[in-house]
TORDRENZA-445109 format. One record per residue (C-alpha): residue number from 0; residue in one letter; chain; x, z, y. Coordinates in steps of 0.001 Angstrom, whole numbers, plus 500000, padded with zeros to 6 digits. Layout:
% TORDRENZA-445109
(atom NUM A A (X Z Y)) ...
% end
This chain:
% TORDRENZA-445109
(atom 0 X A (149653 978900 403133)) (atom 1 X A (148285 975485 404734)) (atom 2 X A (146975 977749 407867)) (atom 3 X A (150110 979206 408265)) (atom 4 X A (152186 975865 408069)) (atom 5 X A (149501 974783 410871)) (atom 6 X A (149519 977512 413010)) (atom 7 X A (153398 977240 412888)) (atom 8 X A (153439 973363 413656)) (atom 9 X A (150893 974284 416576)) (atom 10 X A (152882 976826 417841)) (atom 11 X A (156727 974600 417627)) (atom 12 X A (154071 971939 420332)) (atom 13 X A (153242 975067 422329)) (atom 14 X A (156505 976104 422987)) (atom 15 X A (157880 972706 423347)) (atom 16 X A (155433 972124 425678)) (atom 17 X A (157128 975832 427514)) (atom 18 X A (160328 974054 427197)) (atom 19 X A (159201 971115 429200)) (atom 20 X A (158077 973219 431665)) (atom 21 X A (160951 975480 432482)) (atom 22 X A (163123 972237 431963)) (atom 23 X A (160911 970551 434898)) (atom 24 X A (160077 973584 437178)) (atom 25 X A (164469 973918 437295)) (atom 26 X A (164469 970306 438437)) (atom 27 X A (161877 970494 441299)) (atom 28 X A (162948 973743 442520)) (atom 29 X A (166752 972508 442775)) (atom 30 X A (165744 969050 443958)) (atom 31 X A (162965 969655 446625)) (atom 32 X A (163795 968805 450051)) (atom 33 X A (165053 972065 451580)) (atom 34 X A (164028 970465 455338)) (atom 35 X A (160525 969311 454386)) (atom 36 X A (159718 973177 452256)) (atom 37 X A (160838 974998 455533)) (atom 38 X A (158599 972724 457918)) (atom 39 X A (155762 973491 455809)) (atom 40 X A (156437 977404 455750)) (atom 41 X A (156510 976876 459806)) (atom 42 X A (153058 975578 459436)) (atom 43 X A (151963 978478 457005)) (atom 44 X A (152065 976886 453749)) (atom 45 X A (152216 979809 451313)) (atom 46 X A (153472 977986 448636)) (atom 47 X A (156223 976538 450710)) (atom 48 X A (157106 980092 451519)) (atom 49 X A (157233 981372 448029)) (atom 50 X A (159461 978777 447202)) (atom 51 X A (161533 979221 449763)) (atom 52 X A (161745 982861 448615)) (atom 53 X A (162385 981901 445258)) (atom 54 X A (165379 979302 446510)) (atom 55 X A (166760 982202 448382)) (atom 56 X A (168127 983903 445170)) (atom 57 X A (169365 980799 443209)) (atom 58 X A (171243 982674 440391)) (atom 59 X A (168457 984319 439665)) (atom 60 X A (166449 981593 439486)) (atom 61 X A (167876 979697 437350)) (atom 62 X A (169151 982539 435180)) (atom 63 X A (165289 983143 434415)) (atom 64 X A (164737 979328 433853)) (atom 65 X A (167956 979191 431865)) (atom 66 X A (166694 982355 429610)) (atom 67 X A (163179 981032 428913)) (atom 68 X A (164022 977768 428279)) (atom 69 X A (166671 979144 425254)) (atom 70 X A (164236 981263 424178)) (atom 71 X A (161316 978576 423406)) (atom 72 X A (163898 976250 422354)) (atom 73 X A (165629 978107 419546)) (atom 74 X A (161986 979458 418594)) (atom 75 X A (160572 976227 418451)) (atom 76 X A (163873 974994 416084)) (atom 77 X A (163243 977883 413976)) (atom 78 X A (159792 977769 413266)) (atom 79 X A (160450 974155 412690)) (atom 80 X A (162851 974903 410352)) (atom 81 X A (160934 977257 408589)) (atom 82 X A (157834 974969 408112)) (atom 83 X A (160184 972028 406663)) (atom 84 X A (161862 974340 404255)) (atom 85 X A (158750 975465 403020)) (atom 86 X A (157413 971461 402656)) (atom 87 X A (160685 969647 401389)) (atom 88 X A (163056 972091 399934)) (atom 89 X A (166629 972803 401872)) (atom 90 X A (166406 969141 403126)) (atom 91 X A (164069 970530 405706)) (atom 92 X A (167231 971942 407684)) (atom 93 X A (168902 968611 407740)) (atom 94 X A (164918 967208 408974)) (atom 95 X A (164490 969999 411550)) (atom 96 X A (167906 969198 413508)) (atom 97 X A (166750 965763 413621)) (atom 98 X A (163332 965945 414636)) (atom 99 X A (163859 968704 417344)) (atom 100 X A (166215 967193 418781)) (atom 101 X A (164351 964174 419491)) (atom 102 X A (161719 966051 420368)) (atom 103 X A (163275 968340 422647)) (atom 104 X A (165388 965636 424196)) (atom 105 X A (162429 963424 424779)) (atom 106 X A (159475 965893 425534)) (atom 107 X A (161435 968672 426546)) (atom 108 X A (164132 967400 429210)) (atom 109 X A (164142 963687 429800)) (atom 110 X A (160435 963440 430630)) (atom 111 X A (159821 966432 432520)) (atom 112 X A (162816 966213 434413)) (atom 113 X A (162045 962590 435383)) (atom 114 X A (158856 963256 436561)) (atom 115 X A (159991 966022 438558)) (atom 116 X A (162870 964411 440628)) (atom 117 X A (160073 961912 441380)) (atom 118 X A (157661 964418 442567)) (atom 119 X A (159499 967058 443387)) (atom 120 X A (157637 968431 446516)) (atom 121 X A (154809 968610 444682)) (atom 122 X A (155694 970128 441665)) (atom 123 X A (157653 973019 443404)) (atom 124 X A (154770 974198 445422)) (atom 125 X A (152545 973984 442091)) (atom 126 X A (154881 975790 439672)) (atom 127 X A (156100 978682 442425)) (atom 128 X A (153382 981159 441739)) (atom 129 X A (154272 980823 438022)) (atom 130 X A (157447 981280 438359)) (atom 131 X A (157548 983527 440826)) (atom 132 X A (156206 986142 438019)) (atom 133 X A (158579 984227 435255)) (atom 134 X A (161440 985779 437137)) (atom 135 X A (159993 989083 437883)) (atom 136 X A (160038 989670 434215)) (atom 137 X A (163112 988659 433407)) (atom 138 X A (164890 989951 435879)) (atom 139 X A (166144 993130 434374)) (atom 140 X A (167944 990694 431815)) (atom 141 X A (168766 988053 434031)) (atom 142 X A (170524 990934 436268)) (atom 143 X A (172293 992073 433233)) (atom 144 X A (173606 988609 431886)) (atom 145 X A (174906 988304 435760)) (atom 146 X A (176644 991279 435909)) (atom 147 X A (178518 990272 432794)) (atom 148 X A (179002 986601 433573)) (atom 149 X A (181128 988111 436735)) (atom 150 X A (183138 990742 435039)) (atom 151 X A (184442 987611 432558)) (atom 152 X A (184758 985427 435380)) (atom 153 X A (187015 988385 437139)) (atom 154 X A (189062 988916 433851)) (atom 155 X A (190283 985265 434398)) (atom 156 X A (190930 986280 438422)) (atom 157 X A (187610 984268 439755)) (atom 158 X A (185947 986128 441779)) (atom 159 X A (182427 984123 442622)) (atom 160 X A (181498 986464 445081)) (atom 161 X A (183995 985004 448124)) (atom 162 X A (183667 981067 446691)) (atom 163 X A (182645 979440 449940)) (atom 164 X A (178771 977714 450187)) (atom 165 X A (180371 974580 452483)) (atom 166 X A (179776 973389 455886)) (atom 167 X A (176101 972783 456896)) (atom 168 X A (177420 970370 459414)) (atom 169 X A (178940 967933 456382)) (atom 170 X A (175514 968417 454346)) (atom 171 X A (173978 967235 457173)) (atom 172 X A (176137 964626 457670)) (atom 173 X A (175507 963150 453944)) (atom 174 X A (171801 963577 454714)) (atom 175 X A (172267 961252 457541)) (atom 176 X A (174204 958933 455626)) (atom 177 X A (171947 958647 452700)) (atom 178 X A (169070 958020 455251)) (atom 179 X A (167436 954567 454066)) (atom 180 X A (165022 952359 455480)) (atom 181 X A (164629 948790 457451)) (atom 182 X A (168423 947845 458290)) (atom 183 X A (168675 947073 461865)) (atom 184 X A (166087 950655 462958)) (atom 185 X A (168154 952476 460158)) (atom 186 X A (171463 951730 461479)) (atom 187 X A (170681 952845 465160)) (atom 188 X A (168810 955984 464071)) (atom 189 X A (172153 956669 462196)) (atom 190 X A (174384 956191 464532)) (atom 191 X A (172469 958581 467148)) (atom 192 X A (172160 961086 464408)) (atom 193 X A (175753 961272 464192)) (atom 194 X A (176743 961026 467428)) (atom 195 X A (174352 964190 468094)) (atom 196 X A (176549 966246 465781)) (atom 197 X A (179860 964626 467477)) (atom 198 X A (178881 965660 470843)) (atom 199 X A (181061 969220 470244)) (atom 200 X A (184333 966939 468880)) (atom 201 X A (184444 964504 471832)) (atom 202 X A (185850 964901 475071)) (atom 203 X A (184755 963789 478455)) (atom 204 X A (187876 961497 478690)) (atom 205 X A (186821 959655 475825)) (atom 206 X A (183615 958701 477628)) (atom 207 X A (184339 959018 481261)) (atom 208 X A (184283 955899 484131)) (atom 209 X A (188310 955355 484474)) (atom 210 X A (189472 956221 488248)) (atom 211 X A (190447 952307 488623)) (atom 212 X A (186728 951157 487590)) (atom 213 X A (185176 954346 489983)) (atom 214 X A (184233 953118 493721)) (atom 215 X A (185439 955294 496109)) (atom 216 X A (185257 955803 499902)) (atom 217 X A (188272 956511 502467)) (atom 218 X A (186656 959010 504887)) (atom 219 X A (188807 957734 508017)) (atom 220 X A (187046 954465 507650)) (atom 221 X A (183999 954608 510444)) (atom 222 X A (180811 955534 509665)) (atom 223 X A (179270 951985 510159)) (atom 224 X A (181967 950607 507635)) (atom 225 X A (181248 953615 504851)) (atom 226 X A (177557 953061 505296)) (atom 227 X A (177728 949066 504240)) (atom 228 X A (179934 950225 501280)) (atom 229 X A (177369 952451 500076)) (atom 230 X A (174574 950007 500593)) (atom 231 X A (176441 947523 498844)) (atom 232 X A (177171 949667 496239)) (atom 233 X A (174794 949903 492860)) (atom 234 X A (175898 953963 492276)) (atom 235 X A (174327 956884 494057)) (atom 236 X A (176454 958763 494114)) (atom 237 X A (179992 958038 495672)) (atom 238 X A (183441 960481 495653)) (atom 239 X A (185120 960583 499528)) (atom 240 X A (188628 960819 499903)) (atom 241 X A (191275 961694 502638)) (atom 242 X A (194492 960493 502919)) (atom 243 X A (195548 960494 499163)) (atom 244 X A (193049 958876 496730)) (atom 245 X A (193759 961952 494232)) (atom 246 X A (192494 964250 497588)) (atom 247 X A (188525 964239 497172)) (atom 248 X A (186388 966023 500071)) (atom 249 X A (183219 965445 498684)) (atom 250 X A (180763 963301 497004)) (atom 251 X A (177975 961479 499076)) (atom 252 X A (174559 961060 497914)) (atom 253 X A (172737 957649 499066)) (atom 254 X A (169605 959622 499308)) (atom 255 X A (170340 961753 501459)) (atom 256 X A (171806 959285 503772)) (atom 257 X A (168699 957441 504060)) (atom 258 X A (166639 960960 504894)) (atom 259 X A (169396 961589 507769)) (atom 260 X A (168679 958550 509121)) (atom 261 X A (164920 958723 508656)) (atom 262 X A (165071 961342 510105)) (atom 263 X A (166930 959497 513518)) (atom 264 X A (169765 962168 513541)) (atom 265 X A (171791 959892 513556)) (atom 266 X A (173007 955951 513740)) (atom 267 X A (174946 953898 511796)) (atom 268 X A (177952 954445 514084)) (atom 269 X A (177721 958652 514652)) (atom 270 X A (176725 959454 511278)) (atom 271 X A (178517 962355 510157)) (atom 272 X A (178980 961327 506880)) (atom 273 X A (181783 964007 505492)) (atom 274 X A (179179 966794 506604)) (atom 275 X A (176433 965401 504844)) (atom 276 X A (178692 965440 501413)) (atom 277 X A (178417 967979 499029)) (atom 278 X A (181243 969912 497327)) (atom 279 X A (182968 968008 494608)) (atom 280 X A (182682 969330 490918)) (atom 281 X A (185827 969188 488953)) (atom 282 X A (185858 969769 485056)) (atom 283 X A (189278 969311 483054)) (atom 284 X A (189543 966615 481170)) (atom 285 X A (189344 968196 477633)) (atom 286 X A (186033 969441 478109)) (atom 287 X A (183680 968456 475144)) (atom 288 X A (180780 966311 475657)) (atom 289 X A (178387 969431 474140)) (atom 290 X A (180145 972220 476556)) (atom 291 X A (179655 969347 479597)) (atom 292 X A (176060 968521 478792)) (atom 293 X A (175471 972245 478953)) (atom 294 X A (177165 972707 482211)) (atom 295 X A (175137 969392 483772)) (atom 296 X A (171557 971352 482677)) (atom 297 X A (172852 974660 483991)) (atom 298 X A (173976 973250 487540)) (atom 299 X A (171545 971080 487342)) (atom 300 X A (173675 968036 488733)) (atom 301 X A (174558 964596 487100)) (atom 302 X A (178101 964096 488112)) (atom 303 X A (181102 965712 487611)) (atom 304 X A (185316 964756 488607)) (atom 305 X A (187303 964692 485802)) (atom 306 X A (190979 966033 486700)) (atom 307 X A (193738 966334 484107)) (atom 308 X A (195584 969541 483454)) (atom 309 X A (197740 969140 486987)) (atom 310 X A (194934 968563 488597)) (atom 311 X A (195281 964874 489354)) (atom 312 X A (192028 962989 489318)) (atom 313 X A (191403 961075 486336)) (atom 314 X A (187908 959387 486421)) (atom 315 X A (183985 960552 486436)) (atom 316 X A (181521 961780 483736)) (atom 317 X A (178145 961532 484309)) (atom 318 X A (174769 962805 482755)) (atom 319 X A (173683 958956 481605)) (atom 320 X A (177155 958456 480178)) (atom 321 X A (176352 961489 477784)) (atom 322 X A (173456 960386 477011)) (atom 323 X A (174509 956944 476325)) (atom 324 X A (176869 958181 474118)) (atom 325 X A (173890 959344 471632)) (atom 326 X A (171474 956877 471888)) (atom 327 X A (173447 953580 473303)) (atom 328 X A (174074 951785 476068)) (atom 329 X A (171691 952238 478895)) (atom 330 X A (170878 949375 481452)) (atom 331 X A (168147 949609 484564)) (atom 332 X A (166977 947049 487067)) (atom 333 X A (169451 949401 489200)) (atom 334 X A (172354 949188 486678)) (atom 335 X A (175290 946188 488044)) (atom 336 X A (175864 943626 485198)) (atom 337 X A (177525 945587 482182)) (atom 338 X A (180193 943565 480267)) (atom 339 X A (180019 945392 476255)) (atom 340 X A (183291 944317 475881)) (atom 341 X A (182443 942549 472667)) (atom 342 X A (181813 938973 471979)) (atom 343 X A (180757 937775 468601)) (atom 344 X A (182028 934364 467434)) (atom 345 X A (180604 932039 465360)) (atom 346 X A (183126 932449 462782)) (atom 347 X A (182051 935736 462088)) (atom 348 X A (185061 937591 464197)) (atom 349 X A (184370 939318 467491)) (atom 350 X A (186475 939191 470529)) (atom 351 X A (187329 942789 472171)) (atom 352 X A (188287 943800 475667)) (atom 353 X A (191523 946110 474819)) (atom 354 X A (189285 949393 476866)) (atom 355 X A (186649 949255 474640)) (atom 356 X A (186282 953025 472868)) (atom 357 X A (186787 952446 468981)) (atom 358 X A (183402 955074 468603)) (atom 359 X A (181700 951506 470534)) (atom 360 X A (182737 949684 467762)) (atom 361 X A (182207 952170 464905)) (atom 362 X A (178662 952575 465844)) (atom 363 X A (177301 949173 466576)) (atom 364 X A (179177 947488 464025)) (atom 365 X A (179129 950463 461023)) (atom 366 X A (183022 950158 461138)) (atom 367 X A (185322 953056 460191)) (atom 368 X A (188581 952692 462413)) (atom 369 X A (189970 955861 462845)) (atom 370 X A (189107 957435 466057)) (atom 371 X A (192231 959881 466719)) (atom 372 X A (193162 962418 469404)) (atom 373 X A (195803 960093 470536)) (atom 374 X A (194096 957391 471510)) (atom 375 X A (190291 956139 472003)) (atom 376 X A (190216 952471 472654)) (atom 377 X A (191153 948745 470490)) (atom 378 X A (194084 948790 472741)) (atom 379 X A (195418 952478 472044)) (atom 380 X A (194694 952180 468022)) (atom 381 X A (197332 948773 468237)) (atom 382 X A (199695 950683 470491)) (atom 383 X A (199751 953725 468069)) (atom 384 X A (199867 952082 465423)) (atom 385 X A (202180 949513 465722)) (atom 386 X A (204492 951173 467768)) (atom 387 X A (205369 948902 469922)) (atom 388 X A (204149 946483 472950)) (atom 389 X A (202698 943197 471094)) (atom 390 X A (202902 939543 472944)) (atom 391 X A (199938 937833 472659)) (atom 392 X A (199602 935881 469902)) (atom 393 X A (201119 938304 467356)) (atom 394 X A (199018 939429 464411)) (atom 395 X A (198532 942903 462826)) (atom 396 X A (196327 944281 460028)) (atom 397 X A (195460 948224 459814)) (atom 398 X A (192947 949547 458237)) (atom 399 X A (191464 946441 456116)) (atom 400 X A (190801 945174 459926)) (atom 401 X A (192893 942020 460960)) (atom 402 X A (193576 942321 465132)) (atom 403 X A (195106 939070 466587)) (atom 404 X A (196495 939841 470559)) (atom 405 X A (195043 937178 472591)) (atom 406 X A (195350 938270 476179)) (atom 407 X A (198076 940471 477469)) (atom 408 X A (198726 941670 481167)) (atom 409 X A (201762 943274 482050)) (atom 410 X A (202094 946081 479008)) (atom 411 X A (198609 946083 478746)) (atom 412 X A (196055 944669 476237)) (atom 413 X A (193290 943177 477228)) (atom 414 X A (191946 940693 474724)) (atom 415 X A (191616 941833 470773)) (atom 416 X A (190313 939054 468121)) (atom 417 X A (189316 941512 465580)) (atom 418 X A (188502 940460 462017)) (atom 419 X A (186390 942387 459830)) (atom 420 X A (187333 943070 455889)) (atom 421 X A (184324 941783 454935)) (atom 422 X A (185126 938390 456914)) (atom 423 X A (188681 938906 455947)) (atom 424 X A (187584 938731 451739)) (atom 425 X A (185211 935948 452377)) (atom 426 X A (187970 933836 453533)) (atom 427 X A (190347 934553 450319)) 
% end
């Protein structure tokens, strides 16, 4: 009688000991990083693979895990049961429930479990083999308990078959925002993160160089006159026009100028400067940044004319302002003197030029002003939102963000004092 108490108490650690297991092995498989498994299947980890393999078929997965774990758990209760009947009376039901549950609870779920969110790499790659056979045999009743779990589900009109799996775009997206490290490197690797996935929601008139702010050249001008312009000039790359701004012939490269004249085919007053232009490239302004940076790489050229849909010329788009728009602002010995457009005060609120895009802002200063399809800049988000032109001095307050007009010309704005809410609290 003893022996068989003790081989029943042995056997209730045993299979709480099974219980841990399948509680733990459910935790790493569901929790291990999905990015880092597949990296090391790429480099021919086989244990990666298999669970991989495994992950593929999550129902079944943790249908097995789900079944086994039951099965040790009521076993272990009921041999427990059974042994405390036999040593106190009826009083070992009452004795069981308590001491399982503790024990299960404890040994069974909280520790495993714990130890596998903090390991769960690891403990994935060691358990897949296992488990890997676990489900093989309990498929057959893991398929069955499916089959019925969907014909109730379907008696109650869900139908789990056509439930949607969500947008690998937004998981990615949380991934990037739950990316943690030192502040100031963290915040920047963010922001380019995200502007990566914008690249196919922004257009290139969100980001192009405004026709005012582009330097152009009037082709009737002589030769001598053009060529100081472009010497003067920090671009490359200039747009010619004839007789009507909006009218572009061409767009001159300073290079090949300079090899012309290398060359001696020509002096500063017979240069035939229109002939040495190349066709101008026009794109519509509601190209996205994605479909442009793809165009750029397949004509292999770095600047483009952005026309609106009548064909009136709007501003240019270049390669570096792309790329700028990922990684930040981008400044070279060859570069003229860039004005951000921001100036932080000592009073902890910042001073904005009215053109400055709001997706500046959002990224350097972690802000969340809403970046709509009717507007891109400081000066467009007051316009829109206030409906109406504001005199300088008047005050408004959207978004948790205070903006005080300082500077307006004509019906433009030009000069934002923008408080954050965080500056905005301190000072309540």
């Amino acid at each position: 009688m003893e022996i068989g108490l003790l081989l029943s108490a042995l056997a209730v650690l045993v299979l709480l000991a099974l219980s841990g297991f399948f509680s733990g092995s459910e935790t790493a498989l569901t929790a291990a990083s999905q990015a880092r498994m597949h990296t090391l299947e790429k480099e021919g980890n086989r244990r990666a693979a298999l669970v991989n393999k495994i992950r593929e078929r999550k129902e079944r997965m943790i249908g097995a895990l789900l079944l086994g774990n039951n099965l040790v758990n009521i076993l272990a209760t009921a041999l427990s049961t059974s042994v405390l009947i036999a040593l106190v009376g009826d009083a070992g039901v009452f004795y069981a429930t308590i001491a399982m549950t503790l024990l299960v609870l404890i040994f069974s779920e909280v520790l495993p479990k714990t130890y596998a969110l903090h390991a769960a790499d690891r403990m994935a790659m060691a358990i897949a083999p296992v488990m890997n056979i676990v489900i093989r045999l309990f498929s057959p009743v893991t398929e069955m308990v499916s089959l019925i779990v969907r014909a109730v589900l379907k008696l109650f009109g869900v139908d789990i078959s056509v439930v949607a799996v969500g947008s690998n775009v937004e998981e990615l997206r949380g991934v990037i925002e739950m990316h943690q490290g030192p502040e100031e490197e963290v915040q920047e690797q963010r922001a380019m993160l995200r502007s990566i996935l914008d690249l196919a929601d922004v257009y290139v008139e969100e980001v192009m160089i405004h026709r005012k702010n582009v330097m152009m050249l009037d082709i009737s001008q002589p030769p001598a006159v053009l060529l100081d312009a472009m010497l003067a000039s920090p671009y490359t790359r200039l747009p010619l026009w004839k007789d009507d701004p909006d009218n572009i012939v061409g767009v001159v490269h300073v290079k090949t100028l300079f090899k012309e004249m290398q060359a001696g085919k020509g002096t500063p007053e017979t240069l035939d400067i229109c002939a040495l232009a190349s066709e101008p490239w026009f794109v519509p302004e509601t190209t996205t940044l994605y479909d442009q940076l793809q165009a750029f790489r397949e004509r292999r050229e770095h600047f483009a004319l952005v026309v609106d849909e009548y064909g009136a010329f709007m501003g240019v788009v270049t390669l570096e302002d792309i790329v700028e728009e990922i990684i930040g602002e981008i400044e070279d010995e060859h570069d003229v003197e860039r004005v951000a457009g921001v100036r932080c005060q000592t009073d902890g609120t910042y001073l904005v030029e009215g053109q400055v895009p709001i997706r500046d802002l959002n990224r350097a200063f972690e802000w969340n002003l809403p970046d709509d399809e009717d507007y891109s800049t400081l000066a467009g988000l007051i316009l829109h939102e206030s409906q109406m032109v504001p005199d300088a001095g008047q005050s408004f307050t959207f978004f948790g963000f205070r903006f005080d007009v300082v500077k307006r010309q004509r019906n433009q704005i030009t000069l934002v004092r923008v408080i954050a809410p965080e500056k905005i609290e301190q000072d309540d």
